[in-house]
C-alpha positions in Angstrom: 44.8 -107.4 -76.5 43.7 -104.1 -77.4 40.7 -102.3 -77.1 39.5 -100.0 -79.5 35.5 -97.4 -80.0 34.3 -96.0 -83.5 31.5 -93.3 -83.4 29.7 -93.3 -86.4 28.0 -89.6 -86.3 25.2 -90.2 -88.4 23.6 -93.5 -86.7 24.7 -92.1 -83.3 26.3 -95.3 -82.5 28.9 -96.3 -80.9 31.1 -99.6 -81.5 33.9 -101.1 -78.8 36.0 -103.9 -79.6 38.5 -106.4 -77.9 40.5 -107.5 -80.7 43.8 -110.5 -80.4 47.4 -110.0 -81.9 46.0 -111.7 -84.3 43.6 -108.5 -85.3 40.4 -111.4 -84.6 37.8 -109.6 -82.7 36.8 -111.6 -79.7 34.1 -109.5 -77.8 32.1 -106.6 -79.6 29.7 -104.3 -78.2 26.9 -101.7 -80.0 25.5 -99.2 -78.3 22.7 -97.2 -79.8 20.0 -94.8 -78.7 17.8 -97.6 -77.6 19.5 -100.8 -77.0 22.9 -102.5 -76.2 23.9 -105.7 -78.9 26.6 -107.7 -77.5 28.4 -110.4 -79.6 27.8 -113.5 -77.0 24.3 -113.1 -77.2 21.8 -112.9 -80.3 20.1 -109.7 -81.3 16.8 -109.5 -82.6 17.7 -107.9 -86.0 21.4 -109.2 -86.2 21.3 -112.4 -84.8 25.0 -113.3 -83.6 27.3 -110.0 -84.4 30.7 -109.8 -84.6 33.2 -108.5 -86.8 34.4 -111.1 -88.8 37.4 -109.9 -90.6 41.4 -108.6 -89.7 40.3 -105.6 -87.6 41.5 -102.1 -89.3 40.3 -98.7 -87.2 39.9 -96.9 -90.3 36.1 -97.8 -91.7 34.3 -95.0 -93.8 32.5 -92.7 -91.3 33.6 -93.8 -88.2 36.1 -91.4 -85.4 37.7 -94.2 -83.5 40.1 -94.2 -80.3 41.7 -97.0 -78.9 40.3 -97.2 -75.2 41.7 -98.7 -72.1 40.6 -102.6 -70.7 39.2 -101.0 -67.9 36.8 -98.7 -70.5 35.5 -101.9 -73.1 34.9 -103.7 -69.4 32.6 -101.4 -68.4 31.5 -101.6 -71.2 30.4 -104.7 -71.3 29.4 -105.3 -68.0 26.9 -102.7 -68.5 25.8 -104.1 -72.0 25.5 -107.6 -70.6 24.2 -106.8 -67.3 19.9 -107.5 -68.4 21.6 -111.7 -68.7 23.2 -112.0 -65.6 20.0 -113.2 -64.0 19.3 -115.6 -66.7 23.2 -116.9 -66.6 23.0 -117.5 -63.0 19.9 -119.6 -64.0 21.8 -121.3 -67.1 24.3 -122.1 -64.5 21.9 -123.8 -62.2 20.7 -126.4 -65.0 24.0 -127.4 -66.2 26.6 -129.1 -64.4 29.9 -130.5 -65.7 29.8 -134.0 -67.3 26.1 -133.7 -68.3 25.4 -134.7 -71.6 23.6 -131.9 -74.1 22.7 -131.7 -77.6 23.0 -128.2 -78.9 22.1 -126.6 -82.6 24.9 -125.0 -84.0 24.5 -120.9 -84.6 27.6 -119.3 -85.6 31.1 -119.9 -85.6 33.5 -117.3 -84.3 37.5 -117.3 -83.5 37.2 -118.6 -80.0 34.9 -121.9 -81.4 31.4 -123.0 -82.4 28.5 -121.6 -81.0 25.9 -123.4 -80.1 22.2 -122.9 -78.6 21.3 -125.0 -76.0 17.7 -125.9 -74.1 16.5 -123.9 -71.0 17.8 -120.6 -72.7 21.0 -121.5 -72.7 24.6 -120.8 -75.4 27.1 -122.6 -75.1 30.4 -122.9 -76.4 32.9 -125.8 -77.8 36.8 -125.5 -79.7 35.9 -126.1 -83.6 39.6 -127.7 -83.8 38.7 -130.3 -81.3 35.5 -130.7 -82.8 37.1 -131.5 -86.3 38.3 -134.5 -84.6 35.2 -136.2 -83.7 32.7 -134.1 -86.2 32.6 -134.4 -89.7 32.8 -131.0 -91.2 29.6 -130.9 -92.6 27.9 -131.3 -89.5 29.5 -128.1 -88.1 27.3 -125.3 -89.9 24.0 -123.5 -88.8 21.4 -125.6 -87.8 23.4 -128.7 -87.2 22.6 -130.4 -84.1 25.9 -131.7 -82.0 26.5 -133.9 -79.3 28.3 -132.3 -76.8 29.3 -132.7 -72.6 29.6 -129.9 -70.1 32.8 -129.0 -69.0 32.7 -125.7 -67.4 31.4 -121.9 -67.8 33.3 -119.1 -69.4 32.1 -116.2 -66.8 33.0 -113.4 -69.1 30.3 -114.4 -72.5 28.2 -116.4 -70.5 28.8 -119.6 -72.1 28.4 -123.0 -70.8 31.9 -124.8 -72.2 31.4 -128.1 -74.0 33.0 -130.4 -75.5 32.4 -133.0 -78.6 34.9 -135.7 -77.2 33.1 -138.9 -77.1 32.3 -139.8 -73.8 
């Protein structure tokens, strides 16, 4: 993994990313003047945000540094810190093996989001859903059929899966 900032000057913002040897971005941050935008969690104005294309450090306008793990963690600790109290909720209403229908949001690298009742995102591998879902009932605003199997800790995802039960 590395981990990379670019200060854009002008907007006085600041962008981290955690990108794969693959040059995917998995997690992004935005930090502004007023607010934080993280990519697990929908903005207001941007709705799901991540940078979807082969990661390259030199965009127009930008100074970037690569950073260390330890810097993009804090990072994001900080930038997802006003959800933990709804996560630990999310947490409490789901349980592995329950049975949820979600509506499809936004696909990124690590699989198909999906929004959930009670508040909740959660997440499920597209490549195993290509096996039980046909693809055209994989875009936004698609409803799927999914079960619990677990929480990723770090986006605040409840894990699912489309396996038929």
């Amino acid at each position: 993994m590395e981990y990379y900032r670019l200060r854009f000057e002008e907007s006085d913002e600041n962008y981290y990313f955690e990108i794969d040897d693959d040059r995917n971005v998995l997690r992004q941050v935005i930090e502004d003047e007023e607010h934080w935008v993280v990519s697990s969690r929908p903005d207001e104005e941007l709705h799901f945000c991540l940078y979807e294309q082969d990661f390259d450090q030199s965009m127009d306008g930008a100074d970037g540094e690569d950073i260390s793990r330890e810097q993009f963690e804090q990072v994001w600790a900080q930038a997802m810190q006003p959800y933990r109290k709804g996560w630990e909720r999310v947490k409490s209403h789901y349980k592995p093996g329950d049975k949820v229908t979600g509506v499809v949001e936004v696909s990124y690298p690590q699989g198909i989001i999906l929004s959930l009742p009670n508040d909740a995102f959660g997440i499920v591998a597209d490549d195993e859903c290509a096996q039980f879902v046909p693809v055209e009932h994989r875009y936004p605003g698609h409803m799927l059929k999914t079960v619990v199997t677990g929480f990723d800790e770090v986006n605040d995802w409840v894990k699912l899966s489309c396996r038929p039960g």
